[in-house]
mmJSON file of the N, C-alpha and C atoms, coordinates in Angstrom:
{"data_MODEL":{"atom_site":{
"group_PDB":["ATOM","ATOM","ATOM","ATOM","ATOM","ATOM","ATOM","ATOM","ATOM","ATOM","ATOM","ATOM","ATOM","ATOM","ATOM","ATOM","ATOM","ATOM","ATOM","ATOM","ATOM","ATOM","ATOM","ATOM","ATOM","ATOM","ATOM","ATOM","ATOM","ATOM","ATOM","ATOM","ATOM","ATOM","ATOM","ATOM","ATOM","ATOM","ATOM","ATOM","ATOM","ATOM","ATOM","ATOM","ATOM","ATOM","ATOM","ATOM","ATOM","ATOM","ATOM","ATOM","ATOM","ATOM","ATOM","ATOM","ATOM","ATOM","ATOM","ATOM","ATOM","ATOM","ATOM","ATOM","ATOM","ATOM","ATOM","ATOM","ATOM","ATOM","ATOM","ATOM","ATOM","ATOM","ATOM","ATOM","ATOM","ATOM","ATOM","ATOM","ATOM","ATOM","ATOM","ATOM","ATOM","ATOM","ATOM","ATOM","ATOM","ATOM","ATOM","ATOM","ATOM","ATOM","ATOM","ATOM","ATOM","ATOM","ATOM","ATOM","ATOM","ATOM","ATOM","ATOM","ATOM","ATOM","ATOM","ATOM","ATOM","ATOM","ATOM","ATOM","ATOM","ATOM","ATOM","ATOM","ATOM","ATOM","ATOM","ATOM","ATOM","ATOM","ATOM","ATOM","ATOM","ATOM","ATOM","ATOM","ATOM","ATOM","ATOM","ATOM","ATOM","ATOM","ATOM","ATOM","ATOM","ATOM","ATOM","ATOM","ATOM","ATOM","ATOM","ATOM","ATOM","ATOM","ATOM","ATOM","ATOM","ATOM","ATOM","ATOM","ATOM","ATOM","ATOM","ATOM","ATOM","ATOM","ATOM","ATOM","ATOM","ATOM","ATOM","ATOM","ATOM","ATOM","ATOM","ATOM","ATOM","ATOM","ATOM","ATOM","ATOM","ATOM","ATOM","ATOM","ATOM","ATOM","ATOM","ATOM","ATOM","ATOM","ATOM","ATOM","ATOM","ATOM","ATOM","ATOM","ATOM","ATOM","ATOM","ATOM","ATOM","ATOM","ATOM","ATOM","ATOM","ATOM","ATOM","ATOM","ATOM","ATOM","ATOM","ATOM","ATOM","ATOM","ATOM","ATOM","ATOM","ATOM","ATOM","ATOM","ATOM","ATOM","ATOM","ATOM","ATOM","ATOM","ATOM"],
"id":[1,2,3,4,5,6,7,8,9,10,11,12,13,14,15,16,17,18,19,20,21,22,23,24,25,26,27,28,29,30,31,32,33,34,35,36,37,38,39,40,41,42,43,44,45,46,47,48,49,50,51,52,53,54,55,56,57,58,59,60,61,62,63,64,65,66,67,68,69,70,71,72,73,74,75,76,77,78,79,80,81,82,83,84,85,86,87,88,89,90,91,92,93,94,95,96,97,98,99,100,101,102,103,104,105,106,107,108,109,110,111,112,113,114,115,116,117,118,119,120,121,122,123,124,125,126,127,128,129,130,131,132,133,134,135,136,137,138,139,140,141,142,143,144,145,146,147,148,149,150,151,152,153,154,155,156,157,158,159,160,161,162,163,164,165,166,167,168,169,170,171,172,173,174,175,176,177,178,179,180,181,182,183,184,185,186,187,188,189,190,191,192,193,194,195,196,197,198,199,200,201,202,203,204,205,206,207,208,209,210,211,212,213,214,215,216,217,218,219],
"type_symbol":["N","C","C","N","C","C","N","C","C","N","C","C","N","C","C","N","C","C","N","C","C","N","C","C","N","C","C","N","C","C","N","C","C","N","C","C","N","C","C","N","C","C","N","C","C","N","C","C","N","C","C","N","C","C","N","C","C","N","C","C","N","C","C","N","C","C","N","C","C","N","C","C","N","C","C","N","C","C","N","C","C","N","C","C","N","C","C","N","C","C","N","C","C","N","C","C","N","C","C","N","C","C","N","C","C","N","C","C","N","C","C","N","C","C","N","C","C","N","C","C","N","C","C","N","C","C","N","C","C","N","C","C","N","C","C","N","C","C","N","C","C","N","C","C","N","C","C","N","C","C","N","C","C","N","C","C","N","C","C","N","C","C","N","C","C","N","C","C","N","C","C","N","C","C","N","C","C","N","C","C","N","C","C","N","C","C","N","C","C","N","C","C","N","C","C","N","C","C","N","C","C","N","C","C","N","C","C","N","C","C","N","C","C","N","C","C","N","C","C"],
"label_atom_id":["N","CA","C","N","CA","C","N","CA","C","N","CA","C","N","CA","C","N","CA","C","N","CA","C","N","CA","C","N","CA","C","N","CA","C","N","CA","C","N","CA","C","N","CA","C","N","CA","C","N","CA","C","N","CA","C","N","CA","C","N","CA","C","N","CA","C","N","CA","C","N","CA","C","N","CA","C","N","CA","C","N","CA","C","N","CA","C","N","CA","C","N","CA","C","N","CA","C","N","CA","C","N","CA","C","N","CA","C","N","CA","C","N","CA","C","N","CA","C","N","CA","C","N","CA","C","N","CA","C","N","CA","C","N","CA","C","N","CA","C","N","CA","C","N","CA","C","N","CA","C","N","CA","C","N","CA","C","N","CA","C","N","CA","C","N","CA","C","N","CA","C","N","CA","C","N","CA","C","N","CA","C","N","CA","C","N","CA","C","N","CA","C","N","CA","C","N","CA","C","N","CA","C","N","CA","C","N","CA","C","N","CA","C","N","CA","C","N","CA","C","N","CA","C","N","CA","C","N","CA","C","N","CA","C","N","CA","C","N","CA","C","N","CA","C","N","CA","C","N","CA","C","N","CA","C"],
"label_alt_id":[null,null,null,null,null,null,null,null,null,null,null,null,null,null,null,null,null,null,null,null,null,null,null,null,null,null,null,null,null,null,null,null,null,null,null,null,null,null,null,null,null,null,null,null,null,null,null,null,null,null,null,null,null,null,null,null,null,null,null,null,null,null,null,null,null,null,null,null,null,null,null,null,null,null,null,null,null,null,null,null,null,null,null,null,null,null,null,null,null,null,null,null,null,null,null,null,null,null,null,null,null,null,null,null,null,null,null,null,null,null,null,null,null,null,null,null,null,null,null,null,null,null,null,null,null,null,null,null,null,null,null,null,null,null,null,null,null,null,null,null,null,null,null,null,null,null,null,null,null,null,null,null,null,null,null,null,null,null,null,null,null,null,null,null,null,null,null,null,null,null,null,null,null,null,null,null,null,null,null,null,null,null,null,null,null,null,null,null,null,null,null,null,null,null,null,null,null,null,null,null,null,null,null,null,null,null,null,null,null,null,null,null,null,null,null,null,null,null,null],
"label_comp_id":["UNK","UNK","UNK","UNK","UNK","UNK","UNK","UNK","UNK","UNK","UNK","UNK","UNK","UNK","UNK","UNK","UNK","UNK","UNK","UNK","UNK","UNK","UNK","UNK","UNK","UNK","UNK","UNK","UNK","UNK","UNK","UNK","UNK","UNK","UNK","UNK","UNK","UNK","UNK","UNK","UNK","UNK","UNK","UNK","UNK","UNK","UNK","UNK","UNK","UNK","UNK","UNK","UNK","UNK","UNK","UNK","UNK","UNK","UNK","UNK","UNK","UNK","UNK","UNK","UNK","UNK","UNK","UNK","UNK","UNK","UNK","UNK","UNK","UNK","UNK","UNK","UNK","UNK","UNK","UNK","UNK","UNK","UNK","UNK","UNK","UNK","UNK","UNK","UNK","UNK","UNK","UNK","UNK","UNK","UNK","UNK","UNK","UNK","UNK","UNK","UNK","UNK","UNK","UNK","UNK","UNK","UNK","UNK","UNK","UNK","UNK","UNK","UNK","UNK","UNK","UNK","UNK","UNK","UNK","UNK","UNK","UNK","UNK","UNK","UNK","UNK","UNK","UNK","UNK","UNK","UNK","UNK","UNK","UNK","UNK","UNK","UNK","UNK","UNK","UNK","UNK","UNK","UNK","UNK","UNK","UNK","UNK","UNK","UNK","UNK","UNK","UNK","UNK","UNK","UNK","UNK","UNK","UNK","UNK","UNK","UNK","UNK","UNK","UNK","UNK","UNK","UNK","UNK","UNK","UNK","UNK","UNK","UNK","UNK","UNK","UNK","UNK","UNK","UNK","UNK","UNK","UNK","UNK","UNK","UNK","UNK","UNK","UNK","UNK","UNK","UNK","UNK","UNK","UNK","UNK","UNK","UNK","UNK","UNK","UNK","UNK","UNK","UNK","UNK","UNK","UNK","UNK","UNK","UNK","UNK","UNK","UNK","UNK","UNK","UNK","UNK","UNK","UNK","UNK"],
"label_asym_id":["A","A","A","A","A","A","A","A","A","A","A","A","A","A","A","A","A","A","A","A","A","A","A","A","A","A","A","A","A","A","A","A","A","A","A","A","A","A","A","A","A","A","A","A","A","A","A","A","A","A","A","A","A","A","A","A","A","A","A","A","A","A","A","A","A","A","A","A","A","A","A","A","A","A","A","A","A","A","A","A","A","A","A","A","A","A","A","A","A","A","A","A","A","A","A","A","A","A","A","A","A","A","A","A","A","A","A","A","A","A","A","A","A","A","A","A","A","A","A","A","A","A","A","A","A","A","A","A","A","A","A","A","A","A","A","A","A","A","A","A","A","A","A","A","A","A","A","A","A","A","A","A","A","A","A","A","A","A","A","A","A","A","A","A","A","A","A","A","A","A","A","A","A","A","A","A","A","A","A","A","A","A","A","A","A","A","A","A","A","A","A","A","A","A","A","A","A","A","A","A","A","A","A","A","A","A","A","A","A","A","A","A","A","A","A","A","A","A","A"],
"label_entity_id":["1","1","1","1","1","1","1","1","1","1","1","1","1","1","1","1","1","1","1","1","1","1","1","1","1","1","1","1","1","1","1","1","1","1","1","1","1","1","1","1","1","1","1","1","1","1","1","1","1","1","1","1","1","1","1","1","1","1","1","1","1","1","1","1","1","1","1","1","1","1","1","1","1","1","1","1","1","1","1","1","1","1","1","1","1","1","1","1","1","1","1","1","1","1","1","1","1","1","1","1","1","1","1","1","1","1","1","1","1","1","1","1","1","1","1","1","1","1","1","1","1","1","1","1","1","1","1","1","1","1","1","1","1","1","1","1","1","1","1","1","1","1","1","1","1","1","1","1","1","1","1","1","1","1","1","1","1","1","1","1","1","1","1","1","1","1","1","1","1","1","1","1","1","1","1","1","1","1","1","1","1","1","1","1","1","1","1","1","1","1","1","1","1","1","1","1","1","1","1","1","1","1","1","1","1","1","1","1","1","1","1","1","1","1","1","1","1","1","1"],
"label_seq_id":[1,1,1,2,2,2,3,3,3,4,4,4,5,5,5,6,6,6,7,7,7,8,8,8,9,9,9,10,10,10,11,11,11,12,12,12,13,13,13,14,14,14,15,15,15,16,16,16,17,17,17,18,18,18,19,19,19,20,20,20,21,21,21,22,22,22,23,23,23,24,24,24,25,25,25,26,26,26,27,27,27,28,28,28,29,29,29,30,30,30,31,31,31,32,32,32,33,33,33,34,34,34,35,35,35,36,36,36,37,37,37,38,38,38,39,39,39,40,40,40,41,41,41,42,42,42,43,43,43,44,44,44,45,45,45,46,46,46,47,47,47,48,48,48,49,49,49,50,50,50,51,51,51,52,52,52,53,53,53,54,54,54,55,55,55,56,56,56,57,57,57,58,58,58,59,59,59,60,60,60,61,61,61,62,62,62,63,63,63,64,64,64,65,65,65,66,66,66,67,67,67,68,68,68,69,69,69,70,70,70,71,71,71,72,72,72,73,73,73],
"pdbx_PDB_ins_code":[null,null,null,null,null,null,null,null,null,null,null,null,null,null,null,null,null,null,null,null,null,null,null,null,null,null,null,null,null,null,null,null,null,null,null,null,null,null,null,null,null,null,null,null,null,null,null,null,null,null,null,null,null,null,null,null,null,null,null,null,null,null,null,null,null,null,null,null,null,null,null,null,null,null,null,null,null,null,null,null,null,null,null,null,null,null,null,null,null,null,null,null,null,null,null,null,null,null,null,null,null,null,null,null,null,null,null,null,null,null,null,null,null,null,null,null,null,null,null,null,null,null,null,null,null,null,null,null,null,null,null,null,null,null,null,null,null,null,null,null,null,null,null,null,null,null,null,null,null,null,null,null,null,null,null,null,null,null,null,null,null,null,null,null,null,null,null,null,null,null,null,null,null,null,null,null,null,null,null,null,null,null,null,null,null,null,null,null,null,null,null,null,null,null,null,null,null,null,null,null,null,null,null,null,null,null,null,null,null,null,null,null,null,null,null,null,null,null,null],
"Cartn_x":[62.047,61.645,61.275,59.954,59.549,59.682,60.164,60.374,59.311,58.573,57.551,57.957,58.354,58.879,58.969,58.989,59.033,60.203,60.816,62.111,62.122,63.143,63.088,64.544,65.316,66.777,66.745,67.757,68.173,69.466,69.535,71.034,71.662,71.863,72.241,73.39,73.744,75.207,76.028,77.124,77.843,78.628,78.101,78.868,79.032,79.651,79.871,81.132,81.989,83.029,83.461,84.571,84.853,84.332,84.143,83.453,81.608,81.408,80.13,79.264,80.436,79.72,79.512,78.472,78.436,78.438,78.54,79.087,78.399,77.69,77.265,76.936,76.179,75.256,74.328,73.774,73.03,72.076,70.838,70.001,68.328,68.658,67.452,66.563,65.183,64.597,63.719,63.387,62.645,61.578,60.946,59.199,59.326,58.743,58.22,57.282,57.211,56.901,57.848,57.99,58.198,57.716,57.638,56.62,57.702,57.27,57.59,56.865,56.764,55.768,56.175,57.097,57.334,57.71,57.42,57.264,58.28,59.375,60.683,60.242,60.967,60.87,62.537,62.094,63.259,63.422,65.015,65.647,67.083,67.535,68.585,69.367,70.234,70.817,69.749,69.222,67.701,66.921,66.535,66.001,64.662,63.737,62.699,63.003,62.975,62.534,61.517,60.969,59.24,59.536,58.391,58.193,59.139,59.732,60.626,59.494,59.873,58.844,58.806,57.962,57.428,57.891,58.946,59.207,58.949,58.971,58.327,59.346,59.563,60.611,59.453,58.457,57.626,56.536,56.441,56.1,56.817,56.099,56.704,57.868,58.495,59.657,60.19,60.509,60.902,62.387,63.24,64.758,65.011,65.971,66.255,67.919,68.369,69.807,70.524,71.48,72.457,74.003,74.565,75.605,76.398,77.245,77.686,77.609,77.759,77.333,77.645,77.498,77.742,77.394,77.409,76.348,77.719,77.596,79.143,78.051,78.616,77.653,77.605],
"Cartn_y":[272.147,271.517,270.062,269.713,268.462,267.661,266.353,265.504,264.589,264.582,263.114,262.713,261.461,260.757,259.535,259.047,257.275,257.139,256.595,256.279,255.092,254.626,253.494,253.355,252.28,252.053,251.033,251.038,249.74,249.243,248.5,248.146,247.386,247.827,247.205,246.401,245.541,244.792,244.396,244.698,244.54,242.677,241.874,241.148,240.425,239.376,239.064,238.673,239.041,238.695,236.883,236.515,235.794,235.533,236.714,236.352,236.58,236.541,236.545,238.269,238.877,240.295,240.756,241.603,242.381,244.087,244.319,245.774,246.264,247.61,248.171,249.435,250.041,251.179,251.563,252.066,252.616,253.525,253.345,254.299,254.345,255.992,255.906,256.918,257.323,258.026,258.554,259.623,259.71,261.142,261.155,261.654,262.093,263.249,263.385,265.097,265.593,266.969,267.578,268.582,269.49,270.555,270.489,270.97,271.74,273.149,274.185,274.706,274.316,274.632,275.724,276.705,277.957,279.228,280.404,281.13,281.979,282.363,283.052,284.57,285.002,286.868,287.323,288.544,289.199,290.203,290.045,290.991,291.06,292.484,292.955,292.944,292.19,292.756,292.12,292.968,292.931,293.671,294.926,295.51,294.165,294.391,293.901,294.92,293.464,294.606,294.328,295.235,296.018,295.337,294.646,294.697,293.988,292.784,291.535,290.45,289.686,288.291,287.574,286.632,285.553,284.582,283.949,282.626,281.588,280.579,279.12,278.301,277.41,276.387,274.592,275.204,273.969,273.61,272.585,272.122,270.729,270.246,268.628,268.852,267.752,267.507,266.019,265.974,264.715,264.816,263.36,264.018,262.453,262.349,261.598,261.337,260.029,259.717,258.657,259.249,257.998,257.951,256.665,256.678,255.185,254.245,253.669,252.883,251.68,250.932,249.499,248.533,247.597,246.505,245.126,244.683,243.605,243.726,242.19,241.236,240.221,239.19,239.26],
"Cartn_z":[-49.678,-50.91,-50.642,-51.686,-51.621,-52.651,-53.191,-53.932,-54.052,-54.669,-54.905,-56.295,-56.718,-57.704,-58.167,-59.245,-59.284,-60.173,-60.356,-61.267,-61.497,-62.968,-63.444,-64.394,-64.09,-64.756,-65.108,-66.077,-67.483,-67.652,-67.398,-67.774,-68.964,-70.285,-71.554,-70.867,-70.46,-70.567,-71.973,-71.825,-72.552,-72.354,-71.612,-71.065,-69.517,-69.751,-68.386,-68.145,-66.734,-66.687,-65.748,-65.739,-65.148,-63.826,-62.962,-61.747,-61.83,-62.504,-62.868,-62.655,-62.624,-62.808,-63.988,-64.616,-65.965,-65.388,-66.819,-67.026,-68.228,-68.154,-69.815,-69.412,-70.014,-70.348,-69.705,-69.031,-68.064,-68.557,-68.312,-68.849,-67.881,-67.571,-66.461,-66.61,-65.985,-66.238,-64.949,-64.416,-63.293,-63.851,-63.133,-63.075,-61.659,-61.768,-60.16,-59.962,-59.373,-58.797,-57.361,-58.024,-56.473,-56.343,-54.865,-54.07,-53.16,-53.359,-52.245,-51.349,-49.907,-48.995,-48.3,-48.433,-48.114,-49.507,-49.036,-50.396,-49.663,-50.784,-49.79,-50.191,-49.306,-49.801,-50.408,-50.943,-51.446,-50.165,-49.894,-48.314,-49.258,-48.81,-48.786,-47.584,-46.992,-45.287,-44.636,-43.914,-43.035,-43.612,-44.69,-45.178,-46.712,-46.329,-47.593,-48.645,-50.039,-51.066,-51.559,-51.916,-52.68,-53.817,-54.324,-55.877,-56.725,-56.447,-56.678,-57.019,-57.974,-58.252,-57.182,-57.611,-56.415,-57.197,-56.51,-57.037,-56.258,-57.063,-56.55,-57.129,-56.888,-57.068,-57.412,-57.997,-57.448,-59.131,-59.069,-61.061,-60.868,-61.996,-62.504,-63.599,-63.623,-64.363,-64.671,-65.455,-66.307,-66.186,-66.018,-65.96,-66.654,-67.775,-68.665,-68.143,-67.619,-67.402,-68.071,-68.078,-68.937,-67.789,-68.583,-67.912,-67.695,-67.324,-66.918,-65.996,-66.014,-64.75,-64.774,-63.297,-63.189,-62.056,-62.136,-61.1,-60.615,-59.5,-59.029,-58.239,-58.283,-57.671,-56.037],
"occupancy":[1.0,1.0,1.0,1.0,1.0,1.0,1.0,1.0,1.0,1.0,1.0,1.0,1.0,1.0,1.0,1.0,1.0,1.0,1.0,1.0,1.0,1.0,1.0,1.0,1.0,1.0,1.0,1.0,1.0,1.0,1.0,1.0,1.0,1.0,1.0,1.0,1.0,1.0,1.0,1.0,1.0,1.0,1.0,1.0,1.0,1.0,1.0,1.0,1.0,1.0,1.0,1.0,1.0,1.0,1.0,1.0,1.0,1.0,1.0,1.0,1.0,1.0,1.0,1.0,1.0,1.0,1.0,1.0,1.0,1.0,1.0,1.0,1.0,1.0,1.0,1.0,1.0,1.0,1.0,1.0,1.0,1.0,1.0,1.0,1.0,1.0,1.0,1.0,1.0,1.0,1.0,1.0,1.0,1.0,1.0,1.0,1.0,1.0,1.0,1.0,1.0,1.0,1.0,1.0,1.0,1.0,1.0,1.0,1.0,1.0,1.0,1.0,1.0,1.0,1.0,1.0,1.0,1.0,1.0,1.0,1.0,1.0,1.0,1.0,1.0,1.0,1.0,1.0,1.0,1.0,1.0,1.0,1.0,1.0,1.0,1.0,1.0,1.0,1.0,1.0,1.0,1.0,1.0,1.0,1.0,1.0,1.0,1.0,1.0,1.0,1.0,1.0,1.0,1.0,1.0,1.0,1.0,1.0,1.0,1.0,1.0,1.0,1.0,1.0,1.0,1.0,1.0,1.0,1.0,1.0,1.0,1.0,1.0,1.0,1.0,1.0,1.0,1.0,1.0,1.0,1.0,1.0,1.0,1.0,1.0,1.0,1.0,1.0,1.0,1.0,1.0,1.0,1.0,1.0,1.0,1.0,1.0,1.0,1.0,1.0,1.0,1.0,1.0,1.0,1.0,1.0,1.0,1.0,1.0,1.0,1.0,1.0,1.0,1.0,1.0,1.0,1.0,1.0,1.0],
"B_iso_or_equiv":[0.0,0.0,0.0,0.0,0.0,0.0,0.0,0.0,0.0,0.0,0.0,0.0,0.0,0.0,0.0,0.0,0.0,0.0,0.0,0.0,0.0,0.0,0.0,0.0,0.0,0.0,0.0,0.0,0.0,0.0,0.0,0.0,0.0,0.0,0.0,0.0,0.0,0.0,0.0,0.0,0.0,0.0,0.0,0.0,0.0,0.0,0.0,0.0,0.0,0.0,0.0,0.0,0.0,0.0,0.0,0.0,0.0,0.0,0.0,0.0,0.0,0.0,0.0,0.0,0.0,0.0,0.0,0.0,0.0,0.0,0.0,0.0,0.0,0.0,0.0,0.0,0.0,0.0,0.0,0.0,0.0,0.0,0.0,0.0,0.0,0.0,0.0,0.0,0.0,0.0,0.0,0.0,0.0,0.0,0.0,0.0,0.0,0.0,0.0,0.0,0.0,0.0,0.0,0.0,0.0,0.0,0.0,0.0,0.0,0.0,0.0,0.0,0.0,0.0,0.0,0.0,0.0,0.0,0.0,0.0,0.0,0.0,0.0,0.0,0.0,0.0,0.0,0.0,0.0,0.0,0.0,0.0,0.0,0.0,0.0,0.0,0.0,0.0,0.0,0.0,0.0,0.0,0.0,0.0,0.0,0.0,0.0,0.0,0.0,0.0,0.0,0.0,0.0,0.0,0.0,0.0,0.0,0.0,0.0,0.0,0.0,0.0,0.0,0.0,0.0,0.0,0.0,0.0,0.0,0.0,0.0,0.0,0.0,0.0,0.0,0.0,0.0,0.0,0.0,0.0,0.0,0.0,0.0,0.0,0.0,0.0,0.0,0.0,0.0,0.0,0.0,0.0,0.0,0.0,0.0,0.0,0.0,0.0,0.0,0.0,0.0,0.0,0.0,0.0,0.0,0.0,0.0,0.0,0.0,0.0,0.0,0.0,0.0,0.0,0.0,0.0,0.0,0.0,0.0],
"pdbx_formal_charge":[null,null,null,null,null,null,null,null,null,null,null,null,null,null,null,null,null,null,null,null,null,null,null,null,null,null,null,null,null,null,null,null,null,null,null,null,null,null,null,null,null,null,null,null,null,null,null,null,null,null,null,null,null,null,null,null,null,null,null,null,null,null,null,null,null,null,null,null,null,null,null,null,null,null,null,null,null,null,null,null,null,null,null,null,null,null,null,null,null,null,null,null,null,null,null,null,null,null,null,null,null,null,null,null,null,null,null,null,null,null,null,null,null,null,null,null,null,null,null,null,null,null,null,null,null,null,null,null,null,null,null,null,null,null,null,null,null,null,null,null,null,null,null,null,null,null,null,null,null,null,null,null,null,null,null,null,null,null,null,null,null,null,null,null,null,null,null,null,null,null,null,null,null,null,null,null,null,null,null,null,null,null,null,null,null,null,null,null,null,null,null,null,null,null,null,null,null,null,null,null,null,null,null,null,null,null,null,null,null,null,null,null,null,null,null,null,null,null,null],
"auth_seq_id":[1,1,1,2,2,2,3,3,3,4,4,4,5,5,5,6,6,6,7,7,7,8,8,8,9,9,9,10,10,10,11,11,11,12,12,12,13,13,13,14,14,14,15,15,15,16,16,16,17,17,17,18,18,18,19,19,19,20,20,20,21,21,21,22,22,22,23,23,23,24,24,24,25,25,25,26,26,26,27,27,27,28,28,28,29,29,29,30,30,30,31,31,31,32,32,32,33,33,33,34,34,34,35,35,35,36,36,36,37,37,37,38,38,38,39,39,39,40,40,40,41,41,41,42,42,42,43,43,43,44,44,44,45,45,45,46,46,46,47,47,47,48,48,48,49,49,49,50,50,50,51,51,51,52,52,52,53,53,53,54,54,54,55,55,55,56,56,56,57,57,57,58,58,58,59,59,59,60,60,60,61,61,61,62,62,62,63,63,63,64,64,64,65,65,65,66,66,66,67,67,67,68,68,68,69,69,69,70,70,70,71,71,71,72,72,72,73,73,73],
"auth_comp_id":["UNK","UNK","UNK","UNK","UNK","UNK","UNK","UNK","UNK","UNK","UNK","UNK","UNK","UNK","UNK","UNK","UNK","UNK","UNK","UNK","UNK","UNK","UNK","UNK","UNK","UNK","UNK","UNK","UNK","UNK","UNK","UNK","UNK","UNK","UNK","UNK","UNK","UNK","UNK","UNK","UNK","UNK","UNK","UNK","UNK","UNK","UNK","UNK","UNK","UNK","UNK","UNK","UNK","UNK","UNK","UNK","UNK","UNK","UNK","UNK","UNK","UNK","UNK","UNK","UNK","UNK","UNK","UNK","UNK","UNK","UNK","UNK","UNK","UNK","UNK","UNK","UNK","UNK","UNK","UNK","UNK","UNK","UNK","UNK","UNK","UNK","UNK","UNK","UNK","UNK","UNK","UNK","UNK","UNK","UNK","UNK","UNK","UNK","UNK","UNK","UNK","UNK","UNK","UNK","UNK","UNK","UNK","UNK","UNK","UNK","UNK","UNK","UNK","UNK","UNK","UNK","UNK","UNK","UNK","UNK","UNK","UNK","UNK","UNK","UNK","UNK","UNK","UNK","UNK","UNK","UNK","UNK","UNK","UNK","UNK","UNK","UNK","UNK","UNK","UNK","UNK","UNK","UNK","UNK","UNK","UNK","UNK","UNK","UNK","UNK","UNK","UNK","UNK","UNK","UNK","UNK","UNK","UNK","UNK","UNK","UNK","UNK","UNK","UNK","UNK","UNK","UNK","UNK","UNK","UNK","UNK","UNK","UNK","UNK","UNK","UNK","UNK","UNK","UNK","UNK","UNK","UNK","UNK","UNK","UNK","UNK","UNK","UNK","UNK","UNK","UNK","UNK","UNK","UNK","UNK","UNK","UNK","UNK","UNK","UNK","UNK","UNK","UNK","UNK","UNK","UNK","UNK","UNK","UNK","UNK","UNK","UNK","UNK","UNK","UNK","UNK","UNK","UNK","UNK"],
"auth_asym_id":["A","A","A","A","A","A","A","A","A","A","A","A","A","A","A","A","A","A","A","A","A","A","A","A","A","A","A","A","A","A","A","A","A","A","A","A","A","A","A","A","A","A","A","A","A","A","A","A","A","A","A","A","A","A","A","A","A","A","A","A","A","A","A","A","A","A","A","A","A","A","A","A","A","A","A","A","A","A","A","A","A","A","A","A","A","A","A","A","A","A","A","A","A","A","A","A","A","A","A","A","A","A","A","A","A","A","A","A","A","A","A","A","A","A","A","A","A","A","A","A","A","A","A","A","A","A","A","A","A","A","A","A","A","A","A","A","A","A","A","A","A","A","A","A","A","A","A","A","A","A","A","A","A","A","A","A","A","A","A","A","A","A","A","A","A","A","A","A","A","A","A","A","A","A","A","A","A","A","A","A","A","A","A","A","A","A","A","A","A","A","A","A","A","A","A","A","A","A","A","A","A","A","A","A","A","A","A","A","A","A","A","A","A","A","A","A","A","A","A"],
"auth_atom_id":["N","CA","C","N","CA","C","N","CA","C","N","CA","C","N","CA","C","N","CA","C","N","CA","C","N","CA","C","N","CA","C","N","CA","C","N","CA","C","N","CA","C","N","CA","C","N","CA","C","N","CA","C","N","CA","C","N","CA","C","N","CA","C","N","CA","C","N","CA","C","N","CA","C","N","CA","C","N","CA","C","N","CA","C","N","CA","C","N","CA","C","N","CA","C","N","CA","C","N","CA","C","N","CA","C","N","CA","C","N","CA","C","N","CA","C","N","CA","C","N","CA","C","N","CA","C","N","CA","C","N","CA","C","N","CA","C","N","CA","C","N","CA","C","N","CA","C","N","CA","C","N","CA","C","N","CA","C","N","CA","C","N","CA","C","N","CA","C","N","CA","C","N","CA","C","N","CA","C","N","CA","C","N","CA","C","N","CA","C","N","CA","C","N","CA","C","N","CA","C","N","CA","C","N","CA","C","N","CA","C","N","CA","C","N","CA","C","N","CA","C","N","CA","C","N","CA","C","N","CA","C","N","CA","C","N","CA","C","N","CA","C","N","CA","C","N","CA","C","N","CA","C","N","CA","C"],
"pdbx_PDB_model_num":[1,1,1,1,1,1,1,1,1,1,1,1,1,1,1,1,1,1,1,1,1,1,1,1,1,1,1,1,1,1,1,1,1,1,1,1,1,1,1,1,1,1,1,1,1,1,1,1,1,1,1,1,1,1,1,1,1,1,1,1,1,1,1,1,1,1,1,1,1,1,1,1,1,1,1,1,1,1,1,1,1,1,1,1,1,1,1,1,1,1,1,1,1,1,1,1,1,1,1,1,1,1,1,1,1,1,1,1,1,1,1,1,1,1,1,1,1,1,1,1,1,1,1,1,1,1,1,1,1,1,1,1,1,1,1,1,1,1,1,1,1,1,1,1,1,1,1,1,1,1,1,1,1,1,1,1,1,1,1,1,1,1,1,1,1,1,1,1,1,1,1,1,1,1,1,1,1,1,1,1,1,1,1,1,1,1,1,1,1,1,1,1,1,1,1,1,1,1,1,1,1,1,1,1,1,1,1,1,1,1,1,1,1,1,1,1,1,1,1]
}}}
């Protein structure tokens, strides 16, 4: 599998502390495509099976993140 992607994060702070680190909310977002450059088969054991889909693992996607976070000096 192949990853091509650009991403981009936010950091709401809630604040700053005494040593000059902040802390807040985290919010990220990435873009990308993947790319499958091999096409797998369906096998039982060592035996092929007949007449199983063709899957691909490969299309664009959007992935929306949240979460927690923090920056120390």
């Amino acid at each position: 599998m192949l990853n091509v992607a650009v991403g981009m994060d936010y950091l709401i702070s809630f604040g700053q502390d005494r040593d000059g680190g902040r802390g807040g909310f985290l919010l990220g977002i990435r873009a990308g495509y993947m790319i499958s450059p091999f096409q797998g088969d369906w096998s039982m054991g060592e035996l092929e099976v007949a007449g199983g889909p063709d899957l691909g693992l490969t299309g664009p996607y959007v992935r929306v993140m949240f979460g927690g976070g923090g920056i120390e000096p």
